[in-house]
KOLGU-4560 file (N, C-alpha, C; in nm, 3 decimals, padded with zeros to 5 digits):
<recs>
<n_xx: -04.378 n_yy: 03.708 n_zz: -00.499 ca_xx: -04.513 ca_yy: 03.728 ca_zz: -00.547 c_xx: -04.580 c_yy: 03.841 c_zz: -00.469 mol: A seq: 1 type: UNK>
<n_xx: -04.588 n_yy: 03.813 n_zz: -00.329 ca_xx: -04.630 ca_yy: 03.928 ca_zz: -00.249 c_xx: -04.554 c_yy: 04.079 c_zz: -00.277 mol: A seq: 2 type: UNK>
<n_xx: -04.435 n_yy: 04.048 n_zz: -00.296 ca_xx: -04.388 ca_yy: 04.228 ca_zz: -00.300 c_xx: -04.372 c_yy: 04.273 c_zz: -00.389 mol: A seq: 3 type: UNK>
<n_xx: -04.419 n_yy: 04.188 n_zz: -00.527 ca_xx: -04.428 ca_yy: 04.244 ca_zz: -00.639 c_xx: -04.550 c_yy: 04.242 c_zz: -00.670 mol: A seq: 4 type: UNK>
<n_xx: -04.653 n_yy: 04.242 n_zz: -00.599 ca_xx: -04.808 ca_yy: 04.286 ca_zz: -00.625 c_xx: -04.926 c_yy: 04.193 c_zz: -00.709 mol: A seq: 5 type: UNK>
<n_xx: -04.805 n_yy: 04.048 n_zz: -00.717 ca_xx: -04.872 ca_yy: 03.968 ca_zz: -00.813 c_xx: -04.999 c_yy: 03.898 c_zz: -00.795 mol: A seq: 6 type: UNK>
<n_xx: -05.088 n_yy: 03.850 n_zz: -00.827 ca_xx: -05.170 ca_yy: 03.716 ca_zz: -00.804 c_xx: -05.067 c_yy: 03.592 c_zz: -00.843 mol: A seq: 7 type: UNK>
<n_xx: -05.177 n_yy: 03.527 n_zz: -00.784 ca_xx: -05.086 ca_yy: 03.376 ca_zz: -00.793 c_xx: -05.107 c_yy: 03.363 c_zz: -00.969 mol: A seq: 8 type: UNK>
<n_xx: -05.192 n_yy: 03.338 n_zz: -00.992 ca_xx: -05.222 ca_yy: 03.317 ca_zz: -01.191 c_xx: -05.086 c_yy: 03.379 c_zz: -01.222 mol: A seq: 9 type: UNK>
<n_xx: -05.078 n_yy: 03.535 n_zz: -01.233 ca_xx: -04.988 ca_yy: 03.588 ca_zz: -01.242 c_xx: -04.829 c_yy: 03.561 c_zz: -01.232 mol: A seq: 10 type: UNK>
<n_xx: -04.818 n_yy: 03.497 n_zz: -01.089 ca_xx: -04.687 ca_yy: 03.460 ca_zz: -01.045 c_xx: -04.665 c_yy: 03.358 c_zz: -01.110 mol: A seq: 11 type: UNK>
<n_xx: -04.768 n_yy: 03.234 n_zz: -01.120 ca_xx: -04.711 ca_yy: 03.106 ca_zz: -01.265 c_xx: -04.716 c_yy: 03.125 c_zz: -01.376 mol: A seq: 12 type: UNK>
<n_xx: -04.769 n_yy: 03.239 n_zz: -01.411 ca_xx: -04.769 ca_yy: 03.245 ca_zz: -01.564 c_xx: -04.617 c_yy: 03.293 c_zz: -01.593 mol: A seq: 13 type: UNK>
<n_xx: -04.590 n_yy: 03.382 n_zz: -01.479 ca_xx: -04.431 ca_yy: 03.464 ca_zz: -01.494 c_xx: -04.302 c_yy: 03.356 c_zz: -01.480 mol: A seq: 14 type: UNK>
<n_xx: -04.300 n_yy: 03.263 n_zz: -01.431 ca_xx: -04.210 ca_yy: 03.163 ca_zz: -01.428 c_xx: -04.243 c_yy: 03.007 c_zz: -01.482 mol: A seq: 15 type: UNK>
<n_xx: -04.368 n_yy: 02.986 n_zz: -01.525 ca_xx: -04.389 ca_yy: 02.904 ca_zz: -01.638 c_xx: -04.458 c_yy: 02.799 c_zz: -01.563 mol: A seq: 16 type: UNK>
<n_xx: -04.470 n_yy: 02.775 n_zz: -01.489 ca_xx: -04.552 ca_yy: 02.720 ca_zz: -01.401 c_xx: -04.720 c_yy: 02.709 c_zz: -01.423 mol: A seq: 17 type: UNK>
<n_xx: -04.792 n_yy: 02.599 n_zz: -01.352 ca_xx: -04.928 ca_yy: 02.667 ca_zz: -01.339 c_xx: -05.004 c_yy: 02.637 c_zz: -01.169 mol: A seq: 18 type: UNK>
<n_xx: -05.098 n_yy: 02.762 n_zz: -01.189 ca_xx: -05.096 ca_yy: 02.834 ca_zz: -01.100 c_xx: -05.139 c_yy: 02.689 c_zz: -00.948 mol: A seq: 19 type: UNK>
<n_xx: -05.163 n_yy: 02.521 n_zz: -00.947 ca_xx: -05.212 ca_yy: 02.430 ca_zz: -00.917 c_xx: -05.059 c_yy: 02.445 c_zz: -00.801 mol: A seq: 20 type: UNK>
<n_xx: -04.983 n_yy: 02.425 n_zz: -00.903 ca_xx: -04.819 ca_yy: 02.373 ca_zz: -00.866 c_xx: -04.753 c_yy: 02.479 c_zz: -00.767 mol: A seq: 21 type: UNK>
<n_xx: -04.794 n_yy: 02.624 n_zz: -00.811 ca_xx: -04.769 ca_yy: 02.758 ca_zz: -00.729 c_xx: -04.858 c_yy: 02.726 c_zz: -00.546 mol: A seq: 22 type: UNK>
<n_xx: -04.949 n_yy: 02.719 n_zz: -00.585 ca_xx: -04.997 ca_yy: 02.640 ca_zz: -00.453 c_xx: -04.945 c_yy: 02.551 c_zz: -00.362 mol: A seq: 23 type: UNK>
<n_xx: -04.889 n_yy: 02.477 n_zz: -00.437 ca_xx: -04.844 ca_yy: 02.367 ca_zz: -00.354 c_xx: -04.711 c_yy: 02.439 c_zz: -00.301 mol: A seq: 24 type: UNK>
<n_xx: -04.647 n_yy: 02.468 n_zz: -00.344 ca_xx: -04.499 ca_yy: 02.549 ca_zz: -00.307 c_xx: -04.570 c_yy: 02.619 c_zz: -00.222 mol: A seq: 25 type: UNK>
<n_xx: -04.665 n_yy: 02.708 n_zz: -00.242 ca_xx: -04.681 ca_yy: 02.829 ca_zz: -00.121 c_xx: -04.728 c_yy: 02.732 c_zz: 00.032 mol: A seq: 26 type: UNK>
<n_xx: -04.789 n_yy: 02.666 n_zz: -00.006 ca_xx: -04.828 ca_yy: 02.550 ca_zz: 00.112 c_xx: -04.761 c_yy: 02.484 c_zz: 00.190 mol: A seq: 27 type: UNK>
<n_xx: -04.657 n_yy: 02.466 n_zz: 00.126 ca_xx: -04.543 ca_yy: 02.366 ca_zz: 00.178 c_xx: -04.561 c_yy: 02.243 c_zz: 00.153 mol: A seq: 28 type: UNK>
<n_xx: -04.683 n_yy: 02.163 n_zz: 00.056 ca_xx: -04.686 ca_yy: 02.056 ca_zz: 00.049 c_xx: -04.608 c_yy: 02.003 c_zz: 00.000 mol: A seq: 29 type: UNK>
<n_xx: -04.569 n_yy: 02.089 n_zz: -00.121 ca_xx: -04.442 ca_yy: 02.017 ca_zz: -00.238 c_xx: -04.247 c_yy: 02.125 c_zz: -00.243 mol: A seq: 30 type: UNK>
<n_xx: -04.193 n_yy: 02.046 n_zz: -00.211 ca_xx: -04.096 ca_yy: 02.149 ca_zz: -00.248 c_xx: -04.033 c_yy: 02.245 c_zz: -00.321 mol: A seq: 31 type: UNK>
<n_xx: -04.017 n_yy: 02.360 n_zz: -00.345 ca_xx: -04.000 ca_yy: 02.446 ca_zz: -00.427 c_xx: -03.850 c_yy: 02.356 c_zz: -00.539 mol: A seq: 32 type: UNK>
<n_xx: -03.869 n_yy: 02.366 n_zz: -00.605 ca_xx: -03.743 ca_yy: 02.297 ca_zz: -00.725 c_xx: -03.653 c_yy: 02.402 c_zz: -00.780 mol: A seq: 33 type: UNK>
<n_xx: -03.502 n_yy: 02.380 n_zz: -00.759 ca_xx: -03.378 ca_yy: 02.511 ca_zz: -00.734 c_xx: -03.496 c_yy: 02.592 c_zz: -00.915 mol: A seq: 34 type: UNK>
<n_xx: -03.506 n_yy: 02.501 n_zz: -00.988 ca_xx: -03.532 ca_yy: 02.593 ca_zz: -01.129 c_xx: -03.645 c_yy: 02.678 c_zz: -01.164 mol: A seq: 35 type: UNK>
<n_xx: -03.687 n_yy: 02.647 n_zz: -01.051 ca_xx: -03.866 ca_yy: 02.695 ca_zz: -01.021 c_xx: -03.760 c_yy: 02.805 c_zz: -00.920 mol: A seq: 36 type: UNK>
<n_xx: -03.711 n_yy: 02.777 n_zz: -00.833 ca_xx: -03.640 ca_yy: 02.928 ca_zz: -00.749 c_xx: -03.579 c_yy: 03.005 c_zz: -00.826 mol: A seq: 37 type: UNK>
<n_xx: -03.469 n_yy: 02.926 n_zz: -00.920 ca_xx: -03.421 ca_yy: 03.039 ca_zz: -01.004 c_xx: -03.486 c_yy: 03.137 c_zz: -01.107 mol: A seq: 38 type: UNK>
<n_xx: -03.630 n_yy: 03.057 n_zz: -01.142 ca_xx: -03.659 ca_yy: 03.108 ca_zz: -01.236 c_xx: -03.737 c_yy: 03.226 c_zz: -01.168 mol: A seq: 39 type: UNK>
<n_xx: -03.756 n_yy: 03.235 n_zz: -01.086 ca_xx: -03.787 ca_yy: 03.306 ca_zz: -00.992 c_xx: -03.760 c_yy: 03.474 c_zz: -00.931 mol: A seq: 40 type: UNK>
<n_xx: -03.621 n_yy: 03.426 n_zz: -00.910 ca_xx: -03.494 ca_yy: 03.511 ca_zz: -00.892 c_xx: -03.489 c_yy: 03.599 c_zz: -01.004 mol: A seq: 41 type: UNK>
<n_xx: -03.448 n_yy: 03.549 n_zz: -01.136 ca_xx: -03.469 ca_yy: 03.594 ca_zz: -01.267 c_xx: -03.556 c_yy: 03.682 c_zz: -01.312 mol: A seq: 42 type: UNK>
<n_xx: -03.663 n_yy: 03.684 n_zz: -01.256 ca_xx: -03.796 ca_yy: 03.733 ca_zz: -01.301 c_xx: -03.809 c_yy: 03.831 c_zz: -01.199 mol: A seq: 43 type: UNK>
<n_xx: -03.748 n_yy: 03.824 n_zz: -01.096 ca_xx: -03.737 ca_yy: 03.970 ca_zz: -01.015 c_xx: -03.617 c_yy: 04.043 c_zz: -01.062 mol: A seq: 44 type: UNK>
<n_xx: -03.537 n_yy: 03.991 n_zz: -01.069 ca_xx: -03.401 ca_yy: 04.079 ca_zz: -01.131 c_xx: -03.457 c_yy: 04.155 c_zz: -01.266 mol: A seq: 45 type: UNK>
<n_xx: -03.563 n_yy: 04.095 n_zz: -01.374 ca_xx: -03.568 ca_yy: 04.142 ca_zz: -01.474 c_xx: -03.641 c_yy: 04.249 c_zz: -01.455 mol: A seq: 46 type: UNK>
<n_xx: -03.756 n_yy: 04.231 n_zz: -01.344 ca_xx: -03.865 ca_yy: 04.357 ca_zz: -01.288 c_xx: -03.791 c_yy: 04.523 c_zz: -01.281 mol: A seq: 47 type: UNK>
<n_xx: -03.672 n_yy: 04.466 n_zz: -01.164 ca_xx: -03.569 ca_yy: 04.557 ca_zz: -01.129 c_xx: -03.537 c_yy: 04.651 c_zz: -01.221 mol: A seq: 48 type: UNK>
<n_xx: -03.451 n_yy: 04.570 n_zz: -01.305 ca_xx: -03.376 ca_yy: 04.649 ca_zz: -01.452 c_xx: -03.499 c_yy: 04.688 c_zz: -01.504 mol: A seq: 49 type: UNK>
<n_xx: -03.597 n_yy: 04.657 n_zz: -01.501 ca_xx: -03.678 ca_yy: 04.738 ca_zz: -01.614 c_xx: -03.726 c_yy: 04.875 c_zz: -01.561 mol: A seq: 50 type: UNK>
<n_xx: -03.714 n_yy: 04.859 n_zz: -01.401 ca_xx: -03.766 ca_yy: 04.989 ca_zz: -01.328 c_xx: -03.677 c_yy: 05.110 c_zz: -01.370 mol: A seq: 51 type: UNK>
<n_xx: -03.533 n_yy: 05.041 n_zz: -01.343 ca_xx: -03.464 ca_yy: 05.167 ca_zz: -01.363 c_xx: -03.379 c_yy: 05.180 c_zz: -01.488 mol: A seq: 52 type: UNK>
<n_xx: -03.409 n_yy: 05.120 n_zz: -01.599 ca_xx: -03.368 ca_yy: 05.162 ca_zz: -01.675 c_xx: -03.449 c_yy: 05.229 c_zz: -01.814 mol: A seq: 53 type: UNK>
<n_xx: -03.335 n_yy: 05.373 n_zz: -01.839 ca_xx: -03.404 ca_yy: 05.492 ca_zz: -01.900 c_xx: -03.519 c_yy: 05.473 c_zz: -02.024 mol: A seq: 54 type: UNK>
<n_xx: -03.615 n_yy: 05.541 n_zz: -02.065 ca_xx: -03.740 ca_yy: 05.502 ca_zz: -02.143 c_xx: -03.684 c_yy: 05.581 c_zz: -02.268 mol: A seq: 55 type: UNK>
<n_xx: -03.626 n_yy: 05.546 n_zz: -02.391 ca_xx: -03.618 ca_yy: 05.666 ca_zz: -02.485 c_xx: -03.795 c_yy: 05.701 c_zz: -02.551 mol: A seq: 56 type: UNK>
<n_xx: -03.765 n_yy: 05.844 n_zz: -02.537 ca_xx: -03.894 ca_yy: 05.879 ca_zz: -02.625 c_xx: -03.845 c_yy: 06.042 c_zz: -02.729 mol: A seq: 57 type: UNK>
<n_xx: -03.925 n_yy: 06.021 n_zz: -02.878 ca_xx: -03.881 ca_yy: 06.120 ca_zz: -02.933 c_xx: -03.986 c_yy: 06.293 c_zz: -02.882 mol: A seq: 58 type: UNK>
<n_xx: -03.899 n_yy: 06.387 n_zz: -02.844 ca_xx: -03.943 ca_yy: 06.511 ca_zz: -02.861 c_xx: -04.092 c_yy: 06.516 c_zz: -02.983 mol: A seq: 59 type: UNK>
<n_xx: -04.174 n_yy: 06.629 n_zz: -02.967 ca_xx: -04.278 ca_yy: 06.646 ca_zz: -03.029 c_xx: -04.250 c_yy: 06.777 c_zz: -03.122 mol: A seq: 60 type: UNK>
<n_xx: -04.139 n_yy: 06.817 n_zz: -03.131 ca_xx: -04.107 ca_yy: 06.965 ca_zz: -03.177 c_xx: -03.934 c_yy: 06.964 c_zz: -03.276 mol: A seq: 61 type: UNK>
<n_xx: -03.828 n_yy: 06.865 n_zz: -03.229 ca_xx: -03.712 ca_yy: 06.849 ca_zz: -03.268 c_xx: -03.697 c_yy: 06.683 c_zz: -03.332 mol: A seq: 62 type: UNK>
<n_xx: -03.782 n_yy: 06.643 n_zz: -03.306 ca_xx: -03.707 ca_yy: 06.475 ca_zz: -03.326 c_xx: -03.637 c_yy: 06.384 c_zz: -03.267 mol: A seq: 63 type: UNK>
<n_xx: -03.552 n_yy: 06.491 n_zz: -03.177 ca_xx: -03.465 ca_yy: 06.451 ca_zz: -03.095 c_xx: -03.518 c_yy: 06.343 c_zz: -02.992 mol: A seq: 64 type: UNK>
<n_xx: -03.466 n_yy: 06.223 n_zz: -02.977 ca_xx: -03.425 ca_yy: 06.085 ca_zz: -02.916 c_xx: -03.385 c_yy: 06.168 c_zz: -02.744 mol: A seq: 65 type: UNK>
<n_xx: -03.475 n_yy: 06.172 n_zz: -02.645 ca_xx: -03.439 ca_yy: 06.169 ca_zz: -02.503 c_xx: -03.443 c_yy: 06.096 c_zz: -02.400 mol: A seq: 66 type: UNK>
<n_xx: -03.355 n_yy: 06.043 n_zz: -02.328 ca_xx: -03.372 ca_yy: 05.972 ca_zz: -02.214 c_xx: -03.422 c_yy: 06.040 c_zz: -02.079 mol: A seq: 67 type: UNK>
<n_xx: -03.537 n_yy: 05.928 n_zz: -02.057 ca_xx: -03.612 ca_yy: 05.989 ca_zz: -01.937 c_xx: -03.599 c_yy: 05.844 c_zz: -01.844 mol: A seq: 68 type: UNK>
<n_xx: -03.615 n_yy: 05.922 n_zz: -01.716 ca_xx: -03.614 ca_yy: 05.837 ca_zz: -01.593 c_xx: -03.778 c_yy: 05.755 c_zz: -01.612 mol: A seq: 69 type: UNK>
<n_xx: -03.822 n_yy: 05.602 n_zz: -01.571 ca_xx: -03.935 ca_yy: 05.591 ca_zz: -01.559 c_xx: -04.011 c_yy: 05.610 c_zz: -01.403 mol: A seq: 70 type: UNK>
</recs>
């Protein structure tokens, strides 16, 4: 959550959670649950791939389909 810039709202809305339950995990009151970690995991891996993978956009002059870095 922290190194991906999230709010907490944010961080349960992204793994399905709500944001009551995100609390409690960050607290330590309640234990984090492996599917609540994985789903977790998941949702940074997907961040990842989306960073680096290429944006097609069409030219303004040819039509032509180019891959650009984002």
């Amino acid at each position: 959550m922290h190194d991906c810039g999230l709010t907490q709202q944010q961080a349960a809305d992204a793994v399905g959670i709500s944001r009551r339950m995100l609390s409690y995990y960050l607290s330590g009151s309640k234990p984090i649950p492996e599917t609540v970690w994985l789903a977790c995991k998941g949702w940074q891996a997907e961040q990842r791939e989306a960073q680096h993978k290429p944006r097609r956009h069409r030219t303004a002059h040819s039509g032509v389909t180019m891959a650009t870095r984002a």
